[in-house]
C-alpha positions in Angstrom: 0.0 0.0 0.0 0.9 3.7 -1.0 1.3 6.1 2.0 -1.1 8.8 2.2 0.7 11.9 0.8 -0.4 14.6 3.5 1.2 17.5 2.6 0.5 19.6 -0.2 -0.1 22.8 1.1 -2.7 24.7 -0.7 -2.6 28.1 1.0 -5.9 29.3 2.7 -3.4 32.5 4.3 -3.6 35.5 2.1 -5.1 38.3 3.9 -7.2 40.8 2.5 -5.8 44.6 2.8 -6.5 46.3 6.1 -9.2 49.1 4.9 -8.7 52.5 6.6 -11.4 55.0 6.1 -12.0 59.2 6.8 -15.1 60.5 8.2 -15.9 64.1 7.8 -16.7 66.5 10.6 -20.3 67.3 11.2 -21.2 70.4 11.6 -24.9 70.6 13.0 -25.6 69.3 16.4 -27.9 66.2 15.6 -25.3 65.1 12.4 -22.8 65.4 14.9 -24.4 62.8 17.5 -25.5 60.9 14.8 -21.8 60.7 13.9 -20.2 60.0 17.3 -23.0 56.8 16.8 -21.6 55.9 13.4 -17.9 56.2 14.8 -18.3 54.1 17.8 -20.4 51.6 16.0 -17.3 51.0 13.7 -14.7 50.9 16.4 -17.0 48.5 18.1 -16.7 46.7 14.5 -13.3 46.7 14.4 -12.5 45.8 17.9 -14.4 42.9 17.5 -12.9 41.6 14.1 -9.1 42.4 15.8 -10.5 40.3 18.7 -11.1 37.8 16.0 -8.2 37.7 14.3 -6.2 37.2 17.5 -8.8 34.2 18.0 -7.5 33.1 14.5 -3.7 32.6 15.5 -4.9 30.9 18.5 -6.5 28.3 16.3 -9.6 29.4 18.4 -12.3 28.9 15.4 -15.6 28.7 16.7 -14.5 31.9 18.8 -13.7 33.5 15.7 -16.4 33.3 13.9 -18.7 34.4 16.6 -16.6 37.4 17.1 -16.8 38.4 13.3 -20.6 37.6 12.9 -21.0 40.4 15.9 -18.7 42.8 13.9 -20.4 42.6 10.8 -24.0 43.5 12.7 -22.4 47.1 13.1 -20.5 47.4 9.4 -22.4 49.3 6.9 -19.0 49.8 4.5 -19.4 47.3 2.2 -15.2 47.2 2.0 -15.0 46.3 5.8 -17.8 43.8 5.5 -16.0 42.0 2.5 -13.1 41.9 4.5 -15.1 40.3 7.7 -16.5 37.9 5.1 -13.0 36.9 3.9 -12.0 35.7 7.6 -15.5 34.3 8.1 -14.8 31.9 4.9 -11.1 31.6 6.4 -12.8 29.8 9.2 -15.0 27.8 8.2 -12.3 26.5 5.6 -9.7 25.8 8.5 -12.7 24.1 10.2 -13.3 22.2 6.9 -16.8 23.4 6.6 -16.5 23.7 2.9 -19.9 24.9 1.9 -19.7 27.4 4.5 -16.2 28.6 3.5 -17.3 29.1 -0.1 -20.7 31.1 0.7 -18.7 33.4 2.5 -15.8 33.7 -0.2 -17.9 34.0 -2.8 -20.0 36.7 -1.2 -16.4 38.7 -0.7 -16.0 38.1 -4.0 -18.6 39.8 -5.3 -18.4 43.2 -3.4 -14.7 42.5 -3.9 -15.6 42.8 -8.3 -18.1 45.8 -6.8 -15.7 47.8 -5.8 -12.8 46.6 -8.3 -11.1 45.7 -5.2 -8.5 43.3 -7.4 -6.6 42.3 -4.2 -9.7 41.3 -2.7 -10.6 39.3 -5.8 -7.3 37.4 -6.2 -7.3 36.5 -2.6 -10.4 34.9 -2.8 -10.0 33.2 -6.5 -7.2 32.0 -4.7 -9.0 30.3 -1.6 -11.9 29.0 -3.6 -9.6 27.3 -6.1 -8.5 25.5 -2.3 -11.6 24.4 -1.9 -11.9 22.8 -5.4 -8.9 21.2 -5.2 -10.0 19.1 -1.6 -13.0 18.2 -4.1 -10.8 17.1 -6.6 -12.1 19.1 -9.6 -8.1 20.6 -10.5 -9.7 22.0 -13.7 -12.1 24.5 -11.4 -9.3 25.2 -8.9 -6.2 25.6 -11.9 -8.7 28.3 -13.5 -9.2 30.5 -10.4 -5.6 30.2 -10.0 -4.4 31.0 -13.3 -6.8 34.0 -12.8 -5.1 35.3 -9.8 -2.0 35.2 -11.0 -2.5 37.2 -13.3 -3.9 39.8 -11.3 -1.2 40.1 -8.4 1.5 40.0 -11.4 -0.5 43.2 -12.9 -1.4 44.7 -9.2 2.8 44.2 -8.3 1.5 42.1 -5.2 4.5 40.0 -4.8 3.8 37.9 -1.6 0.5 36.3 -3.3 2.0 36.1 -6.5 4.3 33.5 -4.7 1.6 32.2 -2.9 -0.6 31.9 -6.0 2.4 30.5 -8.3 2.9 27.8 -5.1 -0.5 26.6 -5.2 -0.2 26.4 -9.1 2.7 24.1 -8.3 0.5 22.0 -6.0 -2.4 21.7 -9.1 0.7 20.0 -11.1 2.2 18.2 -8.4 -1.3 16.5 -7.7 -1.5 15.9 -11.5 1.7 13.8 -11.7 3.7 16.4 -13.3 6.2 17.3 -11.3 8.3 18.7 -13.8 5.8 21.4 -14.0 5.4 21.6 -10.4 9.1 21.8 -8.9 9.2 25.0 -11.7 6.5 26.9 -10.5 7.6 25.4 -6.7 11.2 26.8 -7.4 9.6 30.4 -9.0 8.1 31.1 -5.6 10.5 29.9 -3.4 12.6 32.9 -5.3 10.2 35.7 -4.2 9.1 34.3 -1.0 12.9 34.4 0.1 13.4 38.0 -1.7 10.5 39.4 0.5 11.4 37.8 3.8 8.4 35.8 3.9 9.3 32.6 6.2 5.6 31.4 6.4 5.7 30.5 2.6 9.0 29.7 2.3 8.5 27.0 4.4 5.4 25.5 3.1 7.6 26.0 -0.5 10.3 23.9 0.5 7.9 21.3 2.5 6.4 20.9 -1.4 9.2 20.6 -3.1 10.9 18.1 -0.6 7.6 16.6 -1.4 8.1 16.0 -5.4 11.7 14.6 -4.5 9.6 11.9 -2.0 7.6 10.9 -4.8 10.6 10.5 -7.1 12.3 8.3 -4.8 15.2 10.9 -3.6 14.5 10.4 -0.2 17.9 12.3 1.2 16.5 14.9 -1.3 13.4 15.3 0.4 14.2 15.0 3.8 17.0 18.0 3.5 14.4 20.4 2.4 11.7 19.2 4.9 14.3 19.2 7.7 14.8 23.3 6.5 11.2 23.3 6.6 10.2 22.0 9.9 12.9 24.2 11.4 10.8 27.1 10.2 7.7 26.8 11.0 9.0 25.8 14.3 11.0 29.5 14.6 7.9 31.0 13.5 5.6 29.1 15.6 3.2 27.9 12.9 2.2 24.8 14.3 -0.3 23.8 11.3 2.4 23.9 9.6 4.9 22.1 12.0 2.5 19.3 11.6 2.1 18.9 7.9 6.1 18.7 7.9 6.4 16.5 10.9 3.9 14.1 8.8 5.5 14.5 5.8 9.3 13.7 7.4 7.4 10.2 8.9 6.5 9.7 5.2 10.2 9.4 4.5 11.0 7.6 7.2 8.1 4.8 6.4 9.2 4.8 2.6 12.3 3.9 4.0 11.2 1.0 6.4 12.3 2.5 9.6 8.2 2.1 10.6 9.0 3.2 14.2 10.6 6.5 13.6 7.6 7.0 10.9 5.4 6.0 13.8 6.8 8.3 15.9 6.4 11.8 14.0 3.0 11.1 12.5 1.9 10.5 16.6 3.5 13.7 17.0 1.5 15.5 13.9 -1.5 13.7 15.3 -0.7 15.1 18.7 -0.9 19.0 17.2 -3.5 18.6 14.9 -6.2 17.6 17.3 -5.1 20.6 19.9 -5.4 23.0 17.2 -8.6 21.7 15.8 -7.3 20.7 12.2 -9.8 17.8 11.1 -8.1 17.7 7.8 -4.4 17.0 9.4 -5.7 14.6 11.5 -7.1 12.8 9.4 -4.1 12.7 7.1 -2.3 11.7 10.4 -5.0 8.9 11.2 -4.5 7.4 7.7 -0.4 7.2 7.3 -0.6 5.6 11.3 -3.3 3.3 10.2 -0.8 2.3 7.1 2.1 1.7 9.5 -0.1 -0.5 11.6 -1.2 -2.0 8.3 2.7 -2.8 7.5 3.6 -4.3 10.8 0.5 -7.1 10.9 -1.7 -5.3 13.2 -4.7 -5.4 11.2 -7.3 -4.1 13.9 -5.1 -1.0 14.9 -5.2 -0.4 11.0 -8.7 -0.8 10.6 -9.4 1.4 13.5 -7.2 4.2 12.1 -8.3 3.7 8.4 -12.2 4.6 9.5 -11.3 7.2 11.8 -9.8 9.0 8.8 -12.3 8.1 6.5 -15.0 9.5 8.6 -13.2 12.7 9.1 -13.0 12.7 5.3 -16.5 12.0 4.3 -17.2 14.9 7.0 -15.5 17.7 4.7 -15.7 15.9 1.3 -12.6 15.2 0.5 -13.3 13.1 -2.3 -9.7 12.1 -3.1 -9.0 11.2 -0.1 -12.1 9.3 0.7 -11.1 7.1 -2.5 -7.4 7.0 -1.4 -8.5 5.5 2.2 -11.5 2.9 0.8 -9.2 1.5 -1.5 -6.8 0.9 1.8 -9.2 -0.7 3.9 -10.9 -3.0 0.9 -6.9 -4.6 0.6 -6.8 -5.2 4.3 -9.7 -6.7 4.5 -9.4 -9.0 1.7 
């Protein structure tokens, strides 16, 4: 049996620009109450989306998203509200609540073309084609990308270009063409490391160590996962300290050294359920199940296999689903 590939990062990160707005002075008396109203109302607002974006890089979710549904009761700018809707979609996505992700992109999206707002709309072009590719339909997700791109390249926004090329990398990669891949991998690793952007160079080299896995240049791989892991760790991104750990146990059960495998996907597993990422632990779930599967221990296996393929089902990752069925039908036969 094939290991579970679990790391192909398809960014969910870029952040929308951080409106700032002027209000004019008032000059009658009942205009000017009436404007001390509409000023407090939108600090409120924005208190309570900065409260929710702290909430965020907690990995605090549900919190979140109750903290931006408040702010949006007192936002009457469109701009802010597509902004709040952008994290709202961000949300729901980390939480793998796909529909609920793509309402609230899509409705971003469309005060986003309102106001010609072409960040806004390559930001979320970019985080629906995430949600098509977890479907599996590459074609909808490698349009939205290729769409994208070509907006940060004409806006000068080099941080999502990277992001944007990366995740064009990841279409390829998925496809089997890694020749296409590791270029437009190699293209954003570039910029990311010109702009000082350690998130993305991480994830970067975690994909490219990813395409040397798959072609069997396992020192390869595990010298740029190794560089990596050691970032996300500076940085403290631990979503992405446990795709990498998961992806290093890859090597290590491609290898046969099953225990050392075991040992950093329990460790992945371990980070995923404290932050709440159902889609990494069920990666997690699947590659333990497949060591269990490897040494004899059929029921440990089993047990994994399901656990992973209910998580699965539950956001609709259809590749996956496939990937894990197919697993379980040879251990049971």
């Amino acid at each position: 049996m094939l290991p579970l590939i679990i790391g192909i990062v398809l960014g969910v990160g870029i952040s929308l620009i951080v409106f700032a707005f002027f209000y004019r002075k008032q000059s009658k008396i009942f205009e000017g109450i009436l404007s001390k109203y509409v000023q407090d109302t939108v600090v409120l607002a924005r208190g309570l989306k900065a409260e929710g974006e702290e909430a965020m890089d907690k990995y605090e979710w549900e919190r979140a998203i109750d903290l931006f549904q408040k702010s949006l009761t007192y936002i009457t700018d469109e701009k802010e509200k597509a902004s709040i809707l952008y994290l709202l979609g961000k949300c729901y996505h980390s939480l793998m609540n796909l529909d609920r992700a793509r309402d609230y992109y899509e409705k971003s999206l469309r005060i986003a073309k309102d106001f010609d707002d072409r960040e806004g709309i390559a930001a979320n072009m970019n985080n629906l084609a995430g949600i098509y590719y977890i479907r599996g339909d590459l074609d909808k997700a490698l349009e939205y990308l290729k769409e994208a791109l070509k907006i940060t390249r004409e806006i000068g926004n080099k941080e999502d270009e990277a992001r944007t090329l990366g995740n064009i990398g990841v279409i390829y990669q998925t496809r089997g063409d890694l020749d296409k891949a590791l270029e437009y991998h190699k293209e954003a690793l570039k910029i990311t490391r010109e702009i000082g952007n350690k998130e993305d160079e991480a994830r970067t080299l975690g994909n490219i160590g990813l395409i040397y896995l798959t072609r069997g240049d396992l020192d390869k791989a595990l010298e740029y996962l190794e560089e990596a892991l050691k970032i996300t760790r500076e940085i403290g991104n631990k979503e992405d300290e446990a795709r990498t750990l998961g992806n290093i146990g890859l090597i290590y059960q491609t290898r046969g050294d099953l225990d050392k495998a075991l040992e950093y996907h329990k460790e992945a597993l371990k980070i995923d359920k404290e932050i709440g990422n159902k889609e990494g632990e069920a990666q997690d779930l699947g590659n333990i199940g497949l060591i269990y599967a490897e040494r004899g221990e059929k029921d440990k296996a089993l047990n994994c296999l399901n656990q992973a393929l209910e998580i699965f089902k539950q956001i609709g990752a259809k590749r996956e689903i496939e990937i894990i069925e197919n697993n379980i039908r040879r251990l049971k036969d």
